[in-house]
N, C-alpha and C positions, 0 to 999 in steps of 0.2 A: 640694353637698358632694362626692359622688365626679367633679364636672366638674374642681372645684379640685385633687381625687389627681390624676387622669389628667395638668392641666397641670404639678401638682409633679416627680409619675413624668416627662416627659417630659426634661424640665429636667436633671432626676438621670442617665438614660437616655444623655443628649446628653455627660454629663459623664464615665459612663462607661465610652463608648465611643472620648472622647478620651484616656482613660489608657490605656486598652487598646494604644489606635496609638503615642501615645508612649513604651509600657514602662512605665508605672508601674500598682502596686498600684491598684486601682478602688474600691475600698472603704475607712471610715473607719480611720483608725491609731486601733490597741489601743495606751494607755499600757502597760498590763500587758507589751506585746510589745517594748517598747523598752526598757525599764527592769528592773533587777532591786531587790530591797531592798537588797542590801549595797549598792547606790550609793548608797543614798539616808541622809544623814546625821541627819533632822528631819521631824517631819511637825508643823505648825499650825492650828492652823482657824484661819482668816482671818474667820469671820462673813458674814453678808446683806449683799452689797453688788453693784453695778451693775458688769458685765464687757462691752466690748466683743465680740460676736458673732463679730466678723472675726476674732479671738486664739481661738476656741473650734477648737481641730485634729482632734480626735474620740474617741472611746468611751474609759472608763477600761478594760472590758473587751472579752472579744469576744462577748457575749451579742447586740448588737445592729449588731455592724459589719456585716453585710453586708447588713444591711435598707437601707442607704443609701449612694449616691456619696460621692465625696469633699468635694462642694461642701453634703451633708447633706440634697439632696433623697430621696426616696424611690423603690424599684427595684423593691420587691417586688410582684405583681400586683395591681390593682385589686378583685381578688375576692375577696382576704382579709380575715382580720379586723384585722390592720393596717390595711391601709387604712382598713376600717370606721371605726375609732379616731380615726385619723390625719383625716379629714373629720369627726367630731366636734368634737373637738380645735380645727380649723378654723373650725368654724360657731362654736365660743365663743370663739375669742381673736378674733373678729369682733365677738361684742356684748359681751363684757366684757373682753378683752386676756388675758392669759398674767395670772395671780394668783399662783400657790404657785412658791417659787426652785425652781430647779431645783441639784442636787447635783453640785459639779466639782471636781476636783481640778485643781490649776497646777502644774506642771510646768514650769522653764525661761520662764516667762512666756506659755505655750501654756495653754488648759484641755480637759482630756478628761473629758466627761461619765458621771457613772457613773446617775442620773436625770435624764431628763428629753429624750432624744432626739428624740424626735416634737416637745416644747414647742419645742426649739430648730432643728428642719426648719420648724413652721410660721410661726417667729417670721422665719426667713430667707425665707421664701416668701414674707410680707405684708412685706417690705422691712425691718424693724426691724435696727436699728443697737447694737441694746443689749438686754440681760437680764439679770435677777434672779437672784441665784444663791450657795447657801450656798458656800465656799469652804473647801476645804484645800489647803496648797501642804506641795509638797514639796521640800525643799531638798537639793540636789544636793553629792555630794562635794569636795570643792575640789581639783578636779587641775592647776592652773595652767594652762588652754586658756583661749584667749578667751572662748567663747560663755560656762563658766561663770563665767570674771573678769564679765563684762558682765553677765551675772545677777546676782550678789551686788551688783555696782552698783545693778543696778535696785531691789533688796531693800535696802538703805539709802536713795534716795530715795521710795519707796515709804510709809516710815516718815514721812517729810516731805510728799510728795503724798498719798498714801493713795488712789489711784485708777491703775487699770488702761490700757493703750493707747500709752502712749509708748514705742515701742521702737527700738536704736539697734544699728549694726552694726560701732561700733567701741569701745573701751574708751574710759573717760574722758569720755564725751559727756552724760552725766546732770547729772557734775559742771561743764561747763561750762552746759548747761541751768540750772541755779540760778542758775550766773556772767551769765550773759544776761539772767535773769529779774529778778537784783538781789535772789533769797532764799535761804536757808540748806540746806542736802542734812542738816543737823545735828538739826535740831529742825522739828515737825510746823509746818506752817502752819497760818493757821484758818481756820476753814468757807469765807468769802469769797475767800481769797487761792486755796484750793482749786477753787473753783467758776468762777473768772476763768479762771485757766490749762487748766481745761479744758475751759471753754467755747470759748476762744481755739483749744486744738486742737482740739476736734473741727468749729471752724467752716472751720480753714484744712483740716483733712482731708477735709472733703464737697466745698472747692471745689480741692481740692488732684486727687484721686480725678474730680470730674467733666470736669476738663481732661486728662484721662489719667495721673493720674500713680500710678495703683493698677497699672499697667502695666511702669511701669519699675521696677527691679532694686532702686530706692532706696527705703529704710523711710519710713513716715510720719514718725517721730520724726526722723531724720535731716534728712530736708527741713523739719519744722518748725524746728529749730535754724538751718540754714542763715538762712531765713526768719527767723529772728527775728534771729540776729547782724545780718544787711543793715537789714533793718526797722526793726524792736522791735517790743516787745509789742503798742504803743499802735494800733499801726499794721492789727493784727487786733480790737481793740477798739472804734477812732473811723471808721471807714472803709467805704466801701460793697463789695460783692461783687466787682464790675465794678472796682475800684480794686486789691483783691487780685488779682484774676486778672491785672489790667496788670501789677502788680508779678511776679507768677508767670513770666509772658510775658518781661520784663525779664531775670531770671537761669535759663531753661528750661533754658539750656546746661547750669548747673551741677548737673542733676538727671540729665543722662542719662550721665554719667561713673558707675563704681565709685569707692569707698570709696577705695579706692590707686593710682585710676587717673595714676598721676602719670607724665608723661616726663619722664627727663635727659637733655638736651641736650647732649651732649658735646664737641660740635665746633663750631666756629666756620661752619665753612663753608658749613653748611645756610644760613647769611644772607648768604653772598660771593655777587656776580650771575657769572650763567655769560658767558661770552664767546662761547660757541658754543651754539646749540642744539640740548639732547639730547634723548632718547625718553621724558623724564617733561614737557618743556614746554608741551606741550598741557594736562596737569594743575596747570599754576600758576598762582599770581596774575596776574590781567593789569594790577596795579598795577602803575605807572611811574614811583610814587615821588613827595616832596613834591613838590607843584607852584608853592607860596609864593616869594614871595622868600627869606624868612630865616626859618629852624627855631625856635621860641624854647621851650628849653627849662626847665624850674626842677628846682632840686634841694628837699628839704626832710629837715634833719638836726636830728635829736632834740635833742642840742645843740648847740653852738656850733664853731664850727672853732678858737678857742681855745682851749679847755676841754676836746677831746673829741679821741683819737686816733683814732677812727673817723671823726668827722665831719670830721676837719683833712685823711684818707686820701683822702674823695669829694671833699672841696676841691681838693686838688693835681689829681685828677681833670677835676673839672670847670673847671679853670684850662689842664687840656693840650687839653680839647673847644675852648676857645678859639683858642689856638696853632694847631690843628690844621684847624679849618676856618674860621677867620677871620670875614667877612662872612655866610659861608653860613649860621651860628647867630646865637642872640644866647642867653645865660643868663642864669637868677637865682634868688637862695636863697633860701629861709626858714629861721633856723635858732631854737634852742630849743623846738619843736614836742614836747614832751614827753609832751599827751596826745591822747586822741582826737579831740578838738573843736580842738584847735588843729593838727592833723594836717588837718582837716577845713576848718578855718576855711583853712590854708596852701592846700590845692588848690584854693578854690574863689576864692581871691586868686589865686594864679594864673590858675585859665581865665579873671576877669577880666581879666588881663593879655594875654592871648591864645595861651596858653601851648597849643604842639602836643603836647608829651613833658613827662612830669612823672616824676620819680627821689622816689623815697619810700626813705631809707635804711637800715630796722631793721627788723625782722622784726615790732619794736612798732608797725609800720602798716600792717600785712597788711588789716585788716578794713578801717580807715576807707579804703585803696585800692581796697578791692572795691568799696562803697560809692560811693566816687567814680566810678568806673569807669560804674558804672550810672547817675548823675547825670550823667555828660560823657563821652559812647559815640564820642565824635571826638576825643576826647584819647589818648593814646597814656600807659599809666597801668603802670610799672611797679617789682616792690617787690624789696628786696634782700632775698632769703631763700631757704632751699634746700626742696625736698618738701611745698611746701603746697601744697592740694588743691582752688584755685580756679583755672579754667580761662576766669573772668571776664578776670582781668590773667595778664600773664606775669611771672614773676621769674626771681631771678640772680643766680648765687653763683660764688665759685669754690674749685676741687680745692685746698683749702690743707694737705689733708695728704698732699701730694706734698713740698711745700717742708716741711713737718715730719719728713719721711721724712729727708731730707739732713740737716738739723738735730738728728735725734736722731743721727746716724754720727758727726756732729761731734762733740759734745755729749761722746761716749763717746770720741770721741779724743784732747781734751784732757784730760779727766779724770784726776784724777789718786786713782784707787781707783775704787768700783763704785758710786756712787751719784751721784743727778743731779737736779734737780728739775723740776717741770712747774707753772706754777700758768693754768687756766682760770677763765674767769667762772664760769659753770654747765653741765650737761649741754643741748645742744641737737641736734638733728639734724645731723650733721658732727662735733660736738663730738669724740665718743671716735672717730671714724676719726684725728682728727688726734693725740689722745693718745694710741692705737695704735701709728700709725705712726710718731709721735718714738720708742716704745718698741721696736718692732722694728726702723728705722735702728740705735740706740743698741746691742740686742742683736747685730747683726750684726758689729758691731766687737767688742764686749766681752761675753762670753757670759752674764758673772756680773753685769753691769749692773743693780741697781734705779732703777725712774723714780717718784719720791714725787711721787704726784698731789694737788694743792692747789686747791679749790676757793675763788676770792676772794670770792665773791659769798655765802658763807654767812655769814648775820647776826651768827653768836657767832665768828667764827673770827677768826684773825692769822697768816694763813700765810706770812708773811714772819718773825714771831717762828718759826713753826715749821721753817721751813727754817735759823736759825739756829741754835735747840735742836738739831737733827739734824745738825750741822755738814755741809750741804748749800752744795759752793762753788762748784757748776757749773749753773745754773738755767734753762729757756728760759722767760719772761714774755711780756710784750704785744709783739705787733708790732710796735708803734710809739708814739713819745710826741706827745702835742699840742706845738707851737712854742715855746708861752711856759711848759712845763713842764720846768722844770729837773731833769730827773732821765738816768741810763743804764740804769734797771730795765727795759731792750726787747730783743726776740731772744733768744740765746742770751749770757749773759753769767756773767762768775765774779765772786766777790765776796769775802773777807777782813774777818776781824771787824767782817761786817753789811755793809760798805762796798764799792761795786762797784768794783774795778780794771781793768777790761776786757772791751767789749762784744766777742764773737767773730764773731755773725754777725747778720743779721738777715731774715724772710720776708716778703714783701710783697705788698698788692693793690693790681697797676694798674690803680686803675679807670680810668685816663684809656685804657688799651687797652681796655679791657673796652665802657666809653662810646663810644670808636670805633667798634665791631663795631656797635652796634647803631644808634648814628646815622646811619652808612654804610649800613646795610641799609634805613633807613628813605627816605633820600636818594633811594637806586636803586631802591627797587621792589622788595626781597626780602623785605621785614618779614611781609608776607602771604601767604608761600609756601606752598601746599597743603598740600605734602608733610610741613609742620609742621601745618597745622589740618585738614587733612582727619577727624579722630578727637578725639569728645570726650575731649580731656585737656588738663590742669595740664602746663602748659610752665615746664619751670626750666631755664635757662641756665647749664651748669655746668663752666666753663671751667677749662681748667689750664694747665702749665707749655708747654707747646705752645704754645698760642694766645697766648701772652707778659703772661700776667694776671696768672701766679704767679711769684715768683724770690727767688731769695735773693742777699742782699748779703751779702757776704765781706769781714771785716776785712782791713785789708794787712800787721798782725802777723803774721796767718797764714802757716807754713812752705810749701813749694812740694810739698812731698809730701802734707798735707793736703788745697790746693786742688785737687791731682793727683785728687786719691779721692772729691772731692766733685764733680770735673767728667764724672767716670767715671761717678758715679751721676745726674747731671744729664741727661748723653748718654743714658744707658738711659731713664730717665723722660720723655725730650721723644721716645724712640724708640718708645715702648710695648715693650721689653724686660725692662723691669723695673717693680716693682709689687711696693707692701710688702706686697698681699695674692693675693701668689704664695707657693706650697707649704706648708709643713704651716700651722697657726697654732695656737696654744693660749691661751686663755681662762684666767684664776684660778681656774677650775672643771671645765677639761679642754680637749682637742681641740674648735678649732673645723670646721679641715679639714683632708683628709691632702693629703699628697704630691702626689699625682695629683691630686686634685679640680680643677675648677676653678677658676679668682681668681675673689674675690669680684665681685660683679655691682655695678654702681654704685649699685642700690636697697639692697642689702647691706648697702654700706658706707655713706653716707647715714645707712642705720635702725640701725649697732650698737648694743647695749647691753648691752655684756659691753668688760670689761678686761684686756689682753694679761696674759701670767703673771707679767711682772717688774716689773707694775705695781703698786706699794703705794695704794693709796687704796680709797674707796669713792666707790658711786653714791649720793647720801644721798640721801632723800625731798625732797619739793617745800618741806614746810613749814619745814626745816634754813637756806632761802635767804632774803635779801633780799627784799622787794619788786619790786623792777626786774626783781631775776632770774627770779622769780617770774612775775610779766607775761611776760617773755622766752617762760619753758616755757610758760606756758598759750597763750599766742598761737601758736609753733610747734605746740603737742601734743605735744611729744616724753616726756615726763612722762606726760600724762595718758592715751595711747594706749594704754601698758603699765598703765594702772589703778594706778600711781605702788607697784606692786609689786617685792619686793625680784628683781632680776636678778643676771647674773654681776657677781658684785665690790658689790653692791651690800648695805646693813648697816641697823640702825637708828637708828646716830650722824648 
């Protein structure tokens, strides 16, 4: 009895005297000590139900915090009557287990024990993974901070799972959890569906935990999600131990990044081969590049190059790869790839075919690329989208709102009064930099300028009747139109009762440049350059009017003092002179930043989500859009990061 204190004491002892070294408090955290009442909006009993042990943080008060380490073993001398207790205690949850719950309050998804401290030192000292325990939670003030947004999250699926342990470290990720699962965050599940999913996690967290990964900085729940997007469920269900851990082993990379571990890749050049060698060469690849005869690369585009200006954009692209290295490539597409399995079905036709590079072109094939990625680790697997957070594949986007920058100056030059229109699909990562920066080009010429922002992708909407209603004649739209689609609604165009009279300008992705950089890099030997992988991260390729990816075409109606003003501002922008997210800025809600601050940081701009001041619109909610659109946001996260909470500019229309 008291051999088992002394080895508890020890334990505790060890734990300590590590806090001690590294500065922290040695003793359990008092809730009491952290929390006041007025924070606290709610208190419920929750009832007798089974809590993970590892979620228990410590004492509700401080009656019993310093009888124990932080890790809940015991400190106090063997010759007390604690101890005494405590080896009691021991000797019975040895021939009959722990019986009566013990009393906790939840707090933030943490439980601090107000009875039952000793039950819960010796229930961690015989290994146990779980305990019994009446429950009241407390529910936290709503001050708009993550950690409480992702609370109140977990407090809605909670109502659905009804079970403790899943915990995530960024907004949004519950409600994808259901998306993954194929169950509702809405309505409770029953007994079976409950007992599957978390039998599934707690089987993939014992082997998840025994391969180290109770070590790295990444939540259980977070890594499970990961796991299961790549996976699926079945796959912790039908499978042997030894099969998960393969799989663990497979994507380990993507556990030992942070949450936002994401690089922008800003310049091209990190992939141009040196000519001479410098003082980091010893640190790079000592790859020397494809070795094959002929690169063969495939594209695959959601739709079709006729039907689709996006997908007709990566065709001209991948028609100048041709042009441009002749024999040395060969290409081929797949187009229509609309959903996951034909995304899937497309790559694995491909590496059939022998394909070395494979281009995946929407952001709606981020996962099944990751996926692929780990099924074909010799393929070169890369997806168009900006700030996603797998470090399996690389992706690639470009600065388009530089060329929106030019285009809103224009925009406001021709104009004839203060208003001007903007119509985007839906909000995604990039999105509002670019409708930003059409809005502060536009202000910069015209001070009293409004930009009416029009979202096309909402289900009930007609923003083209609405731009009409608002006698709105000067509008920037789609980039570009597919071939066989007869219309002039692209770039910056004006229009007269409904009908477009003249297109002014128009912004463009070259992807066939863009395809250049990296097939060239891949040719010579740069692709695997240290200095890019040396650091777990999400590599995004995020090119601009420099690297010649981004540009705008200029009508030839245009006056000579126009193009005067737009080549001025081109110059600054291919100089780094200029930058719409230089000096003050202001938000529909106030000051973004002053004068002096300085320009936004490319993560910045990337993650806005707030609307320049002379911007008319709103950020509507997730469920305002389409389908498509829909997909769009949930596959970036741009939406559900922020807990699909209203932000600057943002309403509940």
């Amino acid at each position: 009895m008291l051999e088992d204190y002394v080895k508890a004491r020890h334990l505790g002892e060890g734990q300590y005297r590590k806090d001690v070294a590294g500065g922290r408090y040695p003793y359990l955290t008092a809730l009491d000590d952290i929390i006041s009442q007025n924070s606290i909006t709610a208190e419920n009993h929750m009832g007798v139900m089974e809590i993970p042990i590892s979620a228990i943080a410590g004492t509700k008060t401080r009656g019993r915090q310093e009888s124990f380490a932080t890790n809940f073993m015991p400190i106090l001398s063997s010759k007390t009557e604690f101890a005494l207790k405590w080896g009691i205690l021991y000797d019975a949850a040895l021939n009959q287990g722990i019986r009566d719950a013990i009393l906790v309050y939840e707090y933030m998804n943490r439980f601090y024990v107000q009875e039952g401290n000793k039950r819960v030192s010796v229930s961690k000292f015989n290994g146990a993974v779980s305990i019994m325990a009446d429950v009241i939670r407390l529910l936290p003030e709503r001050n708009g901070s993550k950690e409480v947004n992702i609370y109140y999250e977990f407090v809605e699926f909670f109502k659905a799972a009804g079970f403790y342990g899943i915990r995530f470290s960024e907004e949004g990720r519950y409600q994808k959890l259901c998306d993954v699962l194929g169950l509702p965050m809405s309505k409770p599940w029953d007994t079976d569906t409950r007992k599957s999913v978390k039998s599934a996690f707690d089987r993939f967290s014992d082997i998840f935990d025994r391969k180290g990964g109770n070590r790295l900085e990444i939540t259980r729940g977070d890594a499970f999600l990961l796991y299961l997007t790549i996976y699926g469920l079945y796959n912790l269900q039908d499978v042997s131990n030894s099969q998960i851990e393969s799989n663990l082993h497979q994507i380990w990379n993507e556990f030992l990044k942070d949450t936002d571990d994401v690089s922008l890749v800003k310049d091209p050049e990190v992939l141009e081969k040196q000519d001479k060698p410098n003082l980091f060469s010893i640190f790079t690849s000592q790859d020397k590049g494809f070795r094959g005869d002929t690169l063969r690369i495939a594209f695959i585009y959601e739709k079709s190059a006729e039907t689709s200006s996006w997908a007709y954009a990566h065709e001209l692209g991948r028609q100048y790869l041709k042009d441009r290295f002749g024999d040395r490539i060969d290409t081929i597409k797949f187009e229509n790839c609309e959903t996951p399995k034909l995304v899937s079905d497309a790559i694995d036709a491909a590496a059939e075919t022998g394909a070395n590079v494979i281009f995946t072109t929407t952001a709606m094939m981020i996962e099944a690329s990751v996926k692929a990625q780990i099924k074909h680790p010799d393929i070169y697997i890369l997806n168009c989208s900006v700030n996603t957070n797998y470090n399996t594949i690389r992706t690639y986007y470009g600065r388009m709102y530089e060329a929106k920058y030019l285009m809103g100056a224009l925009a406001a030059s021709v104009t004839d009064g203060n208003d001007i229109g903007y119509a985007e699909l839906c909000p995604q990562y990039g999105t509002l930099a670019n409708v930003n920066a059409f809005a502060i080009g536009a202000q910069m010429v015209n001070p009293y300028v409004r930009v009416h922002l029009k979202w096309t992708g909402l289900k009930d909407g007609d923003w083209k009747q609405e731009m009409k209603d608002e006698n709105i004649m000067t509008i920037s739209g789609p980039e570009i139109n597919p071939p066989k689609r007869i219309s002039r609604e692209f770039g910056v165009y004006m229009v007269a009762d409904g009908d477009v009279v003249s297109n002014i300008a128009m912004p463009i992705f070259d992807w066939g440049k863009f395809y250049e950089i990296i097939i060239d890099s891949i040719l010579c030997g740069t692709w695997g350059n240290t200095m890019l992988t040396r650091d777990h991260k999400a590599l995004n390729f995020w090119f601009g009017m420099k690297s010649g990816v981004i540009d705008v075409i200029l009508s030839r109606q245009l006056g000579y003092a126009t193009k005067k003003m737009l080549r001025v501002l081109r110059n600054g922008i291919m100089d780094d002179r200029l930058n719409p997210f230089d000096g003050e800025l202001y938000s529909q809600r106030g000051i973004i930043k002053t004068e002096d601050a300085p320009r936004l940081t490319g993560e910045e701009i990337v993650n806005m989500h707030w609307l320049n001041d002379n911007v008319l619109g709103t950020i509507p909610p997730m469920e305002a859009f389409d389908l498509r659109s829909k997909e769009l946001m949930r596959m970036s996260g741009f939406m559900l990061n922020r807990g699909e909470k209203r932000d600057e500019g943002s309403s509940d229309s």
